[in-house]
C-alpha positions in Angstrom: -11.7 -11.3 2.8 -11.6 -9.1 -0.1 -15.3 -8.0 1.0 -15.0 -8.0 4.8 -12.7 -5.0 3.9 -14.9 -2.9 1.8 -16.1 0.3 4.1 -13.3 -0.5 6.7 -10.2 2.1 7.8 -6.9 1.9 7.0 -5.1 3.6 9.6 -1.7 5.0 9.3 0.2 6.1 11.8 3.2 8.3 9.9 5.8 10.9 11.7 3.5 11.7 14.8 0.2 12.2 12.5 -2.6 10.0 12.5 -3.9 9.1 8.8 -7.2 7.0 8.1 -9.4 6.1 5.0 -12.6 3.9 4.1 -11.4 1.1 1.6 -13.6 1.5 -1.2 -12.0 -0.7 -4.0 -10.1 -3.4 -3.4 -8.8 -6.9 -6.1 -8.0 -10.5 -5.3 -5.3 -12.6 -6.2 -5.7 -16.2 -5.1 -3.1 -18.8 -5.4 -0.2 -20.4 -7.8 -3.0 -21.0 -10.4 -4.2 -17.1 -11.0 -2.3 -15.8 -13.4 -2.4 -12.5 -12.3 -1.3 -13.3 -8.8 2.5 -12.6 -8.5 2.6 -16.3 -6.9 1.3 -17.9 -10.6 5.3 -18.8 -11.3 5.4 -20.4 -7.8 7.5 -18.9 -5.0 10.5 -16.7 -5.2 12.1 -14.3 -3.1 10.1 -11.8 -4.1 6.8 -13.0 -3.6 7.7 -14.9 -0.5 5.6 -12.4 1.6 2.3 -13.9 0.0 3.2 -17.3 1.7 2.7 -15.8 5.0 0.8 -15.2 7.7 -2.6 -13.1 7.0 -2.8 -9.9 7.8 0.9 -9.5 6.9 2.0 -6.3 4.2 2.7 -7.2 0.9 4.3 -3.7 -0.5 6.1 -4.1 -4.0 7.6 -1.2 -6.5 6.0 -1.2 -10.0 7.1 0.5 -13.1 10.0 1.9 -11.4 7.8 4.3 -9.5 4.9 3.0 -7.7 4.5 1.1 -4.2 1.5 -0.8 -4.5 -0.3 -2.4 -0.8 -1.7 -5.8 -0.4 -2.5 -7.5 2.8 -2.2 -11.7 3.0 -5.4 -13.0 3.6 -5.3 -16.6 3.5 -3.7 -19.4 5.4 -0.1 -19.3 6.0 2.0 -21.1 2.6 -0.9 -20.4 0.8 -0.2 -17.3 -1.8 -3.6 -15.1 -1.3 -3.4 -11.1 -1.1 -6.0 -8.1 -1.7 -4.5 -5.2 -3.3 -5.6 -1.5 -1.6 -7.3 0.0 -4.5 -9.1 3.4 -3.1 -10.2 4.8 -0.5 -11.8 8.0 0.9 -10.1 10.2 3.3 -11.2 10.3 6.8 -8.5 12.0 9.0 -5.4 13.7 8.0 -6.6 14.7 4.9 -4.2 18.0 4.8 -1.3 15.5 5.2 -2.1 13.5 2.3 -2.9 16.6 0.2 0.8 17.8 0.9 1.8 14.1 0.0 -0.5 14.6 -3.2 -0.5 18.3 -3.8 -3.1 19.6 -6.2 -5.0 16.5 -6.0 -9.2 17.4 -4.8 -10.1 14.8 -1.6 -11.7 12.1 -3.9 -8.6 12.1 -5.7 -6.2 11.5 -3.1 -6.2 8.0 -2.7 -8.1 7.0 -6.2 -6.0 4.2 -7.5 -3.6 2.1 -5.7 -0.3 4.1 -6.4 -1.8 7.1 -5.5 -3.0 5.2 -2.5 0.1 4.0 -1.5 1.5 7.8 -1.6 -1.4 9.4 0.6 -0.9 6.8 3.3 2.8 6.8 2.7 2.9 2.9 2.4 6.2 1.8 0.6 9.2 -0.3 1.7 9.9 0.6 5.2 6.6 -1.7 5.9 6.9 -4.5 3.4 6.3 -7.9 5.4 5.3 -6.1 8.4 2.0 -7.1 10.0 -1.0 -4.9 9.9 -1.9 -4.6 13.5 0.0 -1.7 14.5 1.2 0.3 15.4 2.4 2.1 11.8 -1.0 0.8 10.1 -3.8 -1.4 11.3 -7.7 -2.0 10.0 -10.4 -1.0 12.0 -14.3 -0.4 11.6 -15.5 1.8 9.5 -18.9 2.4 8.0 -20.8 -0.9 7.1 -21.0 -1.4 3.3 -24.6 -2.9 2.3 -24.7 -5.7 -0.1 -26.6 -3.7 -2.3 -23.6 -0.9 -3.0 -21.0 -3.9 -3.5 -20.1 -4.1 -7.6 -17.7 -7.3 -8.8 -16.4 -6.6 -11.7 -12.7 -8.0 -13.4 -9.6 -6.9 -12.4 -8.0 -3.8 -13.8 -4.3 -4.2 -15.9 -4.0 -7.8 -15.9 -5.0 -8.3 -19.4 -1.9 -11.1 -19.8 -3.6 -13.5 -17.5 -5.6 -14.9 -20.0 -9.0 -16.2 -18.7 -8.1 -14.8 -15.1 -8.2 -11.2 -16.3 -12.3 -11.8 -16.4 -12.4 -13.1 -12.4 -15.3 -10.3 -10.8 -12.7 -10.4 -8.2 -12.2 -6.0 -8.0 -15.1 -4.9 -5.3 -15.8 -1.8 -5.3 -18.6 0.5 -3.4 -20.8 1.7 -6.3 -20.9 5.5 -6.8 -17.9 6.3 -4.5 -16.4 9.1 -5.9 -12.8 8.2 -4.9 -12.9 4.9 -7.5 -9.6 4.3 -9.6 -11.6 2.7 -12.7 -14.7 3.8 -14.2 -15.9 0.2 -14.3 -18.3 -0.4 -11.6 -19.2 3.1 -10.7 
């Protein structure tokens, strides 16, 4: 799944103004036994989300400041997410600039904070199912196998052996990439 959403839109529909960017970087977390998945100590109330049905927003607040977006992916009671890395702006762009002032375009939703701001993704949608009509996926451009890069996760260096999983796609040479690995 992590793939099949490489190149598509995120669409955000947020106070009357239509937003939209192409996923460019995205990470998966799969299961109880990942270590860097927030299910690895089984489930709680705060990962319950993970446990649902795909497609459904996984939104949670990091270093008391950040929202951070996943979407489920996998089969209901089965803990499998994709965190939004990056993306590239394709409509709304003087919206998210205001929500990200002084930031150029390829830096408005580089990184999956800063994401998260742009798009304003945070709270109000945690658990709510990405289908519209606040945010939904739809086609975008076609990535080619050839500008996909694996490479490991970024900040999960306490998950041991999992930290190494090529499990962060990006598109190679977007400019809009949080990491400089796999540029």
């Amino acid at each position: 799944m992590a793939r099949d959403l490489l190149g598509r839109l995120v669409v955000r529909r947020l106070d009357g103004v239509t937003l939209a960017a192409r996923l460019v970087e995205v990470e998966a977390y799969v299961g109880e036994e990942d270590l860097a998945c927030h299910a690895a100590r089984g489930r709680t109330p705060r990962n319950e989300l993970l446990y649902r049905r795909p497609g459904t927003l996984y939104i949670y607040f990091t270093y008391g400041m950040h929202w951070l977006a996943n979407v489920v992916t996998d089969r209901e009671h089965f803990p499998a997410a994709v965190l939004l890395r990056a993306a590239e702006p394709v409509k709304g762009s003087a919206t998210m600039r205001e929500r990200r002032p002084g930031k150029r375009d390829h830096e408005l939703l580089r990184g999956p904070a800063c994401l998260s701001r742009a798009l304003g993704l945070d709270a109000a949608l945690n658990g709510v199912m990405a289908r519209g009509p606040e945010l939904w996926f739809a086609a975008g451009a076609p990535v080619g196998d050839g500008e996909v890069r694996a490479t490991p996760r970024i900040g999960v260096d306490y998950a041991g052996a999992w930290k190494h999983k090529p499990w962060r796609l990006v598109v190679a040479g977007s400019p809009a990439l949080s990491g400089g690995r796999g540029r």
